[in-house]
Backbone as numpy.savetxt, mean C-alpha at the origin, in Angstrom:
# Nx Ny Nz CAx CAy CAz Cx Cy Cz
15.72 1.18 5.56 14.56 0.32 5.46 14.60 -0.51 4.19
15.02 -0.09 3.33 14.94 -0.59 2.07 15.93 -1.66 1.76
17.10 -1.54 2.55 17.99 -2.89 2.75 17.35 -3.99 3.52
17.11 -3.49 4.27 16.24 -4.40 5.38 15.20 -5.54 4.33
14.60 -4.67 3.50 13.32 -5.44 2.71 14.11 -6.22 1.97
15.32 -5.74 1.24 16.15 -6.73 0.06 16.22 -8.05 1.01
17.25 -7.38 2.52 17.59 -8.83 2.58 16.37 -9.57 3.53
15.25 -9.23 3.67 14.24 -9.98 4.45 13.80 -10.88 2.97
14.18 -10.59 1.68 13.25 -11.20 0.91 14.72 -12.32 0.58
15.44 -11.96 0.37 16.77 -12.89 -0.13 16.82 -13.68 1.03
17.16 -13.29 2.07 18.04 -14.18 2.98 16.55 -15.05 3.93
15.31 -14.29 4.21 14.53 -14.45 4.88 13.24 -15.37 4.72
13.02 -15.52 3.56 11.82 -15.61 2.79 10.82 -14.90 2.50
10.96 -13.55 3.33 9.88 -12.65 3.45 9.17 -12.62 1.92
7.84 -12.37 1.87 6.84 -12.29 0.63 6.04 -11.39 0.71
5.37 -11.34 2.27 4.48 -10.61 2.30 4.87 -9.00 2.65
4.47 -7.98 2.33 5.40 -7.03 2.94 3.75 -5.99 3.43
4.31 -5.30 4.59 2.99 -4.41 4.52 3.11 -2.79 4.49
2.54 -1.58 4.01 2.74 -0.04 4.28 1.92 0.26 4.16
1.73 1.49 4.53 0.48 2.43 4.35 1.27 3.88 3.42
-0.23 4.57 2.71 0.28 6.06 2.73 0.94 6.85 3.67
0.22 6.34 4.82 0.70 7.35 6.23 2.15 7.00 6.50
2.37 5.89 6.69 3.99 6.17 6.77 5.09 6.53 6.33
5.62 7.76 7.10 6.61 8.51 6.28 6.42 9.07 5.11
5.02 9.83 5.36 4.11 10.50 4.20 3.83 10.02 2.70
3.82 8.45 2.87 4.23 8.71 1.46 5.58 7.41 1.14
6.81 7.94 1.64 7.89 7.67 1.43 8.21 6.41 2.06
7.76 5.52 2.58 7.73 4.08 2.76 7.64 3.32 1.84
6.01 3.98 1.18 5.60 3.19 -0.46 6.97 3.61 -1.23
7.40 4.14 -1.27 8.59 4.42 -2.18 9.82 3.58 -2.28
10.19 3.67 -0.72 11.37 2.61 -0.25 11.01 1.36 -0.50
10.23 0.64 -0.52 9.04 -0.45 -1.02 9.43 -0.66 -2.34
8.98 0.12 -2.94 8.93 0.07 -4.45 10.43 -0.07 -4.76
11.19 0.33 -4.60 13.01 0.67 -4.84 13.01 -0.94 -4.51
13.08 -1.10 -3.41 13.68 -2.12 -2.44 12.70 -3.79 -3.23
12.04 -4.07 -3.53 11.15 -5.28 -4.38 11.59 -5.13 -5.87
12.18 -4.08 -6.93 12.86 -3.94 -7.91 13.93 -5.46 -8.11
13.82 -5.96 -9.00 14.82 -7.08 -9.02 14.21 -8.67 -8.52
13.49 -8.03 -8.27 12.92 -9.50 -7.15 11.31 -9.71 -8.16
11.11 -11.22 -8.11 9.79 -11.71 -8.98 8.55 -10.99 -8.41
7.65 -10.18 -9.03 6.67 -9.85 -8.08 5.80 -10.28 -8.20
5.27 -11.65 -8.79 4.64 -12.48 -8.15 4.83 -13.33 -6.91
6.14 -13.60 -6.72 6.18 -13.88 -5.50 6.24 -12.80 -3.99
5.75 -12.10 -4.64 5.97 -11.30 -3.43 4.08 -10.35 -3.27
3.88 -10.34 -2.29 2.36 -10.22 -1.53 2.32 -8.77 -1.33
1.91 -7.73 -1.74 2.09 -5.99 -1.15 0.61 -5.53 -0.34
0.81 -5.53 0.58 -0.75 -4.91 1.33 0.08 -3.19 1.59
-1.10 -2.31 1.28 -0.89 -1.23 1.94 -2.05 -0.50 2.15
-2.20 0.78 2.63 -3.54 1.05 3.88 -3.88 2.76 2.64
-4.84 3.06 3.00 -5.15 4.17 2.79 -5.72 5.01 3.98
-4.87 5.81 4.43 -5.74 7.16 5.71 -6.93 7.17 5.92
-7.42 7.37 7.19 -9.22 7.84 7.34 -9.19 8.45 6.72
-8.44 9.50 6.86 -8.94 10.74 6.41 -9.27 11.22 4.44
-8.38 10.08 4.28 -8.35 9.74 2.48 -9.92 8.90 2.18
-10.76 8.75 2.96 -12.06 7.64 2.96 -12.90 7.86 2.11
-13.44 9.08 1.49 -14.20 9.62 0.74 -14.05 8.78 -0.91
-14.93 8.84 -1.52 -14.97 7.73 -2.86 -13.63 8.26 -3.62
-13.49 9.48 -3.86 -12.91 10.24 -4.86 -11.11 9.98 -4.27
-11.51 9.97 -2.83 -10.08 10.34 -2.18 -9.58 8.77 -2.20
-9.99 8.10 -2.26 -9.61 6.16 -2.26 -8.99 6.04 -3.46
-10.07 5.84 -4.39 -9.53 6.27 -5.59 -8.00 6.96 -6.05
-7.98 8.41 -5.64 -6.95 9.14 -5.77 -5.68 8.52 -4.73
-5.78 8.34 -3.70 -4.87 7.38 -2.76 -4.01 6.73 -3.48
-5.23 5.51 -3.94 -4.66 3.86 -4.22 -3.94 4.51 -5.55
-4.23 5.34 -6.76 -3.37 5.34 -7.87 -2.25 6.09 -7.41
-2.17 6.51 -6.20 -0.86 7.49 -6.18 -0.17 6.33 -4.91
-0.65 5.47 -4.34 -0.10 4.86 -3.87 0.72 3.65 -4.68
-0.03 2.72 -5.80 0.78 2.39 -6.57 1.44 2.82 -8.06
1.66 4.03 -7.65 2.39 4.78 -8.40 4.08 5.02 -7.48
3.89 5.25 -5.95 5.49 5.12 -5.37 5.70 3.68 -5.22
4.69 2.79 -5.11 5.36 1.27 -5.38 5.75 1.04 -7.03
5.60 1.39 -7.36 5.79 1.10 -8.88 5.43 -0.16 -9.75
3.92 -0.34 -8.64 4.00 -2.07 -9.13 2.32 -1.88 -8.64
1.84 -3.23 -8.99 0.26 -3.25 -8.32 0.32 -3.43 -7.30
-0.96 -3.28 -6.37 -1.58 -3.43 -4.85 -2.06 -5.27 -4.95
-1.20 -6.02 -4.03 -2.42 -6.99 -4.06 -3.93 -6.85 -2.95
-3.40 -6.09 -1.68 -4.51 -6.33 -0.89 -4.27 -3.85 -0.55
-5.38 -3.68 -0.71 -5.63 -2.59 -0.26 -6.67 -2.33 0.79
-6.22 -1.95 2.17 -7.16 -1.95 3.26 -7.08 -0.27 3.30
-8.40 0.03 4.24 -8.39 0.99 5.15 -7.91 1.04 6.22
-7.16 1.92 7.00 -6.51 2.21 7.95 -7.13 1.73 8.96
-8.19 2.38 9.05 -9.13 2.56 10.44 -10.21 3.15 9.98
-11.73 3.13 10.22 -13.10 3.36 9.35 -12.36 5.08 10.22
-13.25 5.92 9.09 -13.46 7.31 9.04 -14.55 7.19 10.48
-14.85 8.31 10.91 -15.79 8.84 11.88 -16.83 9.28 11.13
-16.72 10.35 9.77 -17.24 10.95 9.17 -17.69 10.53 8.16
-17.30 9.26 7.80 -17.58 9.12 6.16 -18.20 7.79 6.24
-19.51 7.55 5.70 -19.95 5.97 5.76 -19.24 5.46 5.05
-19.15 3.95 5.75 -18.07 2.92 5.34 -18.65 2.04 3.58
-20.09 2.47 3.67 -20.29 2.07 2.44 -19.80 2.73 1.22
-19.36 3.89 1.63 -18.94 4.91 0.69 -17.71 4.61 0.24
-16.97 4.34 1.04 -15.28 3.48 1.21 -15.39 2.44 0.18
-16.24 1.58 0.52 -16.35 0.18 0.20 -16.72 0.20 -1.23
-17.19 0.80 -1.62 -17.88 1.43 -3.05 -16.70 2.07 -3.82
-15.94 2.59 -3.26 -14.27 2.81 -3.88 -13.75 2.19 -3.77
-13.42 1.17 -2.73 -12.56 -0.51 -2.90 -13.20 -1.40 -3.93
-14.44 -1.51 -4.37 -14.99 -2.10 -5.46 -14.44 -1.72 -6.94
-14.02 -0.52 -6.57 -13.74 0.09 -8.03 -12.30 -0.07 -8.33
């Protein structure tokens, strides 16, 4: 995967790239992070997702710093996966503010 990203950004123009926590537990953001090393990161766009199940204020929070912690770089766009069942979305939204 992580070749794939080098040469989607060299040969491709690719900028925008997208992952979540959920994929590959974790280890996507990682390959991500490896694979954008070398390359300007301003030009380059990172969206990645945080789990329902991560929805809670505390757990967003804890997510997003451990999420750009395997990118090794900042978040430009941080979404939710899919709204929780359980958790009001204002509650979410109140940790995306932060």
């Amino acid at each position: 995967m992580g070749q794939g990203v080098e040469e989607g950004i060299e040969l491709g123009g690719v900028t925008l790239i997208d992952t979540a926590e959920m994929y590959g537990g974790g280890h996507a953001e990682e390959l991500v992070g490896r694979a954008i090393k070398g390359f300007p990161r301003e030009e380059l766009f990172i969206v990645t997702k945080v789990w329902p199940n991560h929805a809670r204020y505390d757990d967003v929070i804890r997510s997003a710093r451990a999420s750009r912690e395997r990118l090794g770089t900042y978040i430009d766009l941080y979404l939710l996966h899919w709204p929780a069942t359980d958790v009001p979305i204002c509650e979410t939204m109140k940790a995306f503010e932060s």
